[in-house]
C-alpha positions as CSV (number, residue, x, y, z in Angstrom):
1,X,0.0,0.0,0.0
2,X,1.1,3.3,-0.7
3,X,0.7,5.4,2.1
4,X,3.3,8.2,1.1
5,X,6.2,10.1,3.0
6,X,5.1,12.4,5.8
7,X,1.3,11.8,5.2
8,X,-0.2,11.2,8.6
9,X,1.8,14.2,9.9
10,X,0.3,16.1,7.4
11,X,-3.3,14.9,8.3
12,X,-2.9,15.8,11.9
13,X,-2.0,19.6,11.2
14,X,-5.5,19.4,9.9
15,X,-6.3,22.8,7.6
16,X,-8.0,25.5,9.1
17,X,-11.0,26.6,7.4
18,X,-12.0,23.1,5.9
19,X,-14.3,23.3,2.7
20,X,-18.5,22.8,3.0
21,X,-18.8,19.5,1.5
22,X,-21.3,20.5,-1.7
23,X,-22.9,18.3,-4.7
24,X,-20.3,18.0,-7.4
25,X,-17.4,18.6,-8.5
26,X,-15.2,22.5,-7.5
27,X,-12.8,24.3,-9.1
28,X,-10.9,25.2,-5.1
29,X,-12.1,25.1,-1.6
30,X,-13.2,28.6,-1.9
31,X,-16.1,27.0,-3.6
32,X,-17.2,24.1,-1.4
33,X,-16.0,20.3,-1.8
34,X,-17.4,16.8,-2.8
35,X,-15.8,14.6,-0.5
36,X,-13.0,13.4,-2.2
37,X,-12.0,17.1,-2.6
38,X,-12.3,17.1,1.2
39,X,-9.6,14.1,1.5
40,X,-7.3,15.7,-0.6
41,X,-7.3,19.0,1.9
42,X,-7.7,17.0,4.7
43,X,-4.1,15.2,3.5
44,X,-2.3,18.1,2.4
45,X,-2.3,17.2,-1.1
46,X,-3.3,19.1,-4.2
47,X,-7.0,20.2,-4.8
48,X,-8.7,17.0,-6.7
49,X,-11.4,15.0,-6.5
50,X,-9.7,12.0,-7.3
51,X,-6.2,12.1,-4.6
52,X,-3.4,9.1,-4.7
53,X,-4.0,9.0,-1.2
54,X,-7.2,6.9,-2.0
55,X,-7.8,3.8,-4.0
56,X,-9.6,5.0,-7.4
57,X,-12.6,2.7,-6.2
58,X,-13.2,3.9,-3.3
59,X,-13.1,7.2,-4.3
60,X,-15.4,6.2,-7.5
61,X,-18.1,5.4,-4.8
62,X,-17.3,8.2,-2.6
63,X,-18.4,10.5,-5.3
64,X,-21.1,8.7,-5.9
65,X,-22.8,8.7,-2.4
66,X,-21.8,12.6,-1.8
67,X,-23.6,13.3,-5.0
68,X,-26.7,11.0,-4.3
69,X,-27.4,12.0,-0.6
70,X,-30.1,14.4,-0.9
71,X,-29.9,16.1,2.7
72,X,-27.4,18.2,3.6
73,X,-27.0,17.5,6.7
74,X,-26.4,13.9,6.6
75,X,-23.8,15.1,3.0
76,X,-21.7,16.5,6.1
77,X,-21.7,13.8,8.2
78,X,-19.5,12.1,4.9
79,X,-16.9,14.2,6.6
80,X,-16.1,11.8,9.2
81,X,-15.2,9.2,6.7
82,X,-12.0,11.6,4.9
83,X,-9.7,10.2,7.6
84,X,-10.1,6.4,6.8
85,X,-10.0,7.0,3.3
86,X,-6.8,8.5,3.5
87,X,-4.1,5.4,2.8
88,X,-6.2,3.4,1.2
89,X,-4.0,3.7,-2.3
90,X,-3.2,0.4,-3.1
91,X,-2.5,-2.0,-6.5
92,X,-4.1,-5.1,-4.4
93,X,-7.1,-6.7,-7.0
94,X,-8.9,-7.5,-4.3
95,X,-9.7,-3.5,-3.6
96,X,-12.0,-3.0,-6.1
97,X,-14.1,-6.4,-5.8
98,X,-14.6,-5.8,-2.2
99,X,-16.0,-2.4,-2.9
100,X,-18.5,-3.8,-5.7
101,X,-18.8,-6.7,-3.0
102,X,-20.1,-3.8,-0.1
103,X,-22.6,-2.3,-3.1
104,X,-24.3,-5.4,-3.6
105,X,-24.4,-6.6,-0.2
106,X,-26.1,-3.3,1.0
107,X,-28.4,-3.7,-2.0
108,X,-29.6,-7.3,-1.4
109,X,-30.3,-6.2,2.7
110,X,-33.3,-3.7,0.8
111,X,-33.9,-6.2,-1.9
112,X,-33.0,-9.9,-0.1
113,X,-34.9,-11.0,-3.3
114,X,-33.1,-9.7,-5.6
115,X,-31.5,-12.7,-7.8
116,X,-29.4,-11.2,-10.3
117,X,-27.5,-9.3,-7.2
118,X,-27.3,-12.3,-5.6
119,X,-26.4,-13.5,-8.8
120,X,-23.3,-11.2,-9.1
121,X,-22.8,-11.6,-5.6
122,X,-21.3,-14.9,-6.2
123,X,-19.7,-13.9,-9.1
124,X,-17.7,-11.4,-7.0
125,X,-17.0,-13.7,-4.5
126,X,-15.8,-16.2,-6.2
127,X,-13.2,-14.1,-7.8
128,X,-11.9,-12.7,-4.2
129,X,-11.9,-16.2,-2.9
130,X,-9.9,-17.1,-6.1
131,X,-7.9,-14.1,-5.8
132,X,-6.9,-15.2,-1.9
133,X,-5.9,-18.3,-2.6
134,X,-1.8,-18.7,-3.0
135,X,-2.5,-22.1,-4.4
136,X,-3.7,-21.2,-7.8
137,X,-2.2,-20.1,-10.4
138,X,-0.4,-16.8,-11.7
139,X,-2.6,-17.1,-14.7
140,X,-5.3,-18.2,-13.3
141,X,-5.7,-15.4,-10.5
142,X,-5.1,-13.1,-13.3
143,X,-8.3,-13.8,-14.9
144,X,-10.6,-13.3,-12.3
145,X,-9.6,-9.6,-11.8
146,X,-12.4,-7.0,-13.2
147,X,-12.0,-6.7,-16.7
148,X,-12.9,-3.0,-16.9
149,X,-10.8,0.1,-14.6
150,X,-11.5,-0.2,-10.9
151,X,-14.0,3.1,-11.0
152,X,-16.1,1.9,-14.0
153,X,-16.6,-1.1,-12.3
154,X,-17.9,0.5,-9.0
155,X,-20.1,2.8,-11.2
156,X,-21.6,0.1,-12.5
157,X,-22.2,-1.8,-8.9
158,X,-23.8,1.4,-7.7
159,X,-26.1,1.6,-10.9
160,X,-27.4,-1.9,-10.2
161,X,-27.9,-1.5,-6.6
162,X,-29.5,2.3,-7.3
163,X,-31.9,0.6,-10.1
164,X,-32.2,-2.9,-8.6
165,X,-33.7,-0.9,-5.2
166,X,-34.7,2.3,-6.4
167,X,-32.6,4.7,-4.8
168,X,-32.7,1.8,-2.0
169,X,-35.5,2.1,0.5
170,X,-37.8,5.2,2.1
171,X,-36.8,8.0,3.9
172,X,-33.8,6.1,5.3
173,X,-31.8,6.3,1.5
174,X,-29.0,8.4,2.8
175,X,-28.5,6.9,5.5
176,X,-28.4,3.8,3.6
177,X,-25.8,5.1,1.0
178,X,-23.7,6.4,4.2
179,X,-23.3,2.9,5.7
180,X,-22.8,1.3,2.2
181,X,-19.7,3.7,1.6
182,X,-18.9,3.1,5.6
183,X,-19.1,-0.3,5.2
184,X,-16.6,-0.7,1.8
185,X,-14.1,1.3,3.4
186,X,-13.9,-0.5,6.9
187,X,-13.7,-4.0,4.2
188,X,-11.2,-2.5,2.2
189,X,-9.3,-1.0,5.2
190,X,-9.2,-4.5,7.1
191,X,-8.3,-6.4,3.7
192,X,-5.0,-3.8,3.8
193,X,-4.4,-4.4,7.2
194,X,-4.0,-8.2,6.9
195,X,-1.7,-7.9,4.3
196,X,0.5,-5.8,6.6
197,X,0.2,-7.9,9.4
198,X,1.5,-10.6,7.2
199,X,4.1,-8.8,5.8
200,X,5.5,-7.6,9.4
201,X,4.3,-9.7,12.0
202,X,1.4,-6.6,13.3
203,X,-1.7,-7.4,14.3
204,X,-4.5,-6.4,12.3
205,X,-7.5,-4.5,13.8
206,X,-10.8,-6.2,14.8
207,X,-13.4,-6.2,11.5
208,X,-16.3,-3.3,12.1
């Protein structure tokens, strides 16, 4: 994972002055700040909505829920999420199924009969459990990475679950598209911290 030079110092001199988090996409802070324009302030980095300090999927579905939550209010609460996005950059396969992965699972709890998400469900996680397994081969594992760039293929997870559940269910959809993007992150977060634990001997934090 690429967590880069100096960049948790960085995040705790947290800017004064952070940006409103808005709809869309800003041309500076001055203006307001989709979330992922929020991360790259909150990390010191340059003004973008898409920052190397966060795997292109998650941000992919990032801009997606800050865009689709209708209220305000609950669009600010994305701000407590910047932080754990922050070092999630990463060239692990496995990122960007486990974000699909979180869309559909958070789907199929509004629609539990839903069988082409279930459908794709097992597609997905198949090609994780493939993916995990030092057994098979080079090749093999190879193949059952997403065939299309990691944001394209979250766009098209969010798509299904959006038309699959229509904008998920009642008064409670941003709420619901606040714990689906919660819910990706903490998976992809934990799926990094494994690999580090095996790498040097740490122990990785309990699941959420």
């Amino acid at each position: 994972m690429n967590k880069g030079p100096g960049l948790l110092s960085r995040v705790q001199r947290t800017p004064e002055g952070l940006p409103m988090l808005e709809w869309g996409s800003h041309r500076s802070p001055n203006e307001g700040a989709c979330l992922m324009e929020y991360v790259s302030v909150l990390a010191g980095l340059r003004f973008s909505d898409n920052p190397r300090c966060t795997h292109p999927a998650l941000a992919q579905l990032a801009r997606h829920v800050n865009d689709h939550v209708v209220s305000q209010q609950v669009r600010c609460r994305l701000a407590g999420f910047a932080p754990d996005l922050i070092g999630t950059a990463s060239r692990d396969p496995r990122v960007p199924l486990t974000v699909v992965a979180a869309c559909l699972r958070a789907a199929l709890a509004t629609r539990p009969e839903g069988r082409y998400l279930r459908h794709m469900l097992e597609r997905v996680t198949v090609r994780l459990a493939r993916l995990d397994d030092p057994r098979g081969s080079r090749r093999a594992r190879c193949r059952d990475v997403l065939r299309e760039p990691a944001a394209a293929a979250v766009s098209s997870a969010f798509r299904l679950a959006r038309d699959h559940t229509h904008d998920f269910a009642g008064p409670g959809h941003d709420q619901q598209l606040c714990d689906m993007l919660g819910q990706a992150i903490a998976d992809c977060r934990h799926l990094l911290a494994v690999d580090r634990e095996s790498a040097d001997g740490t122990v990785a934090p309990t699941r959420r």
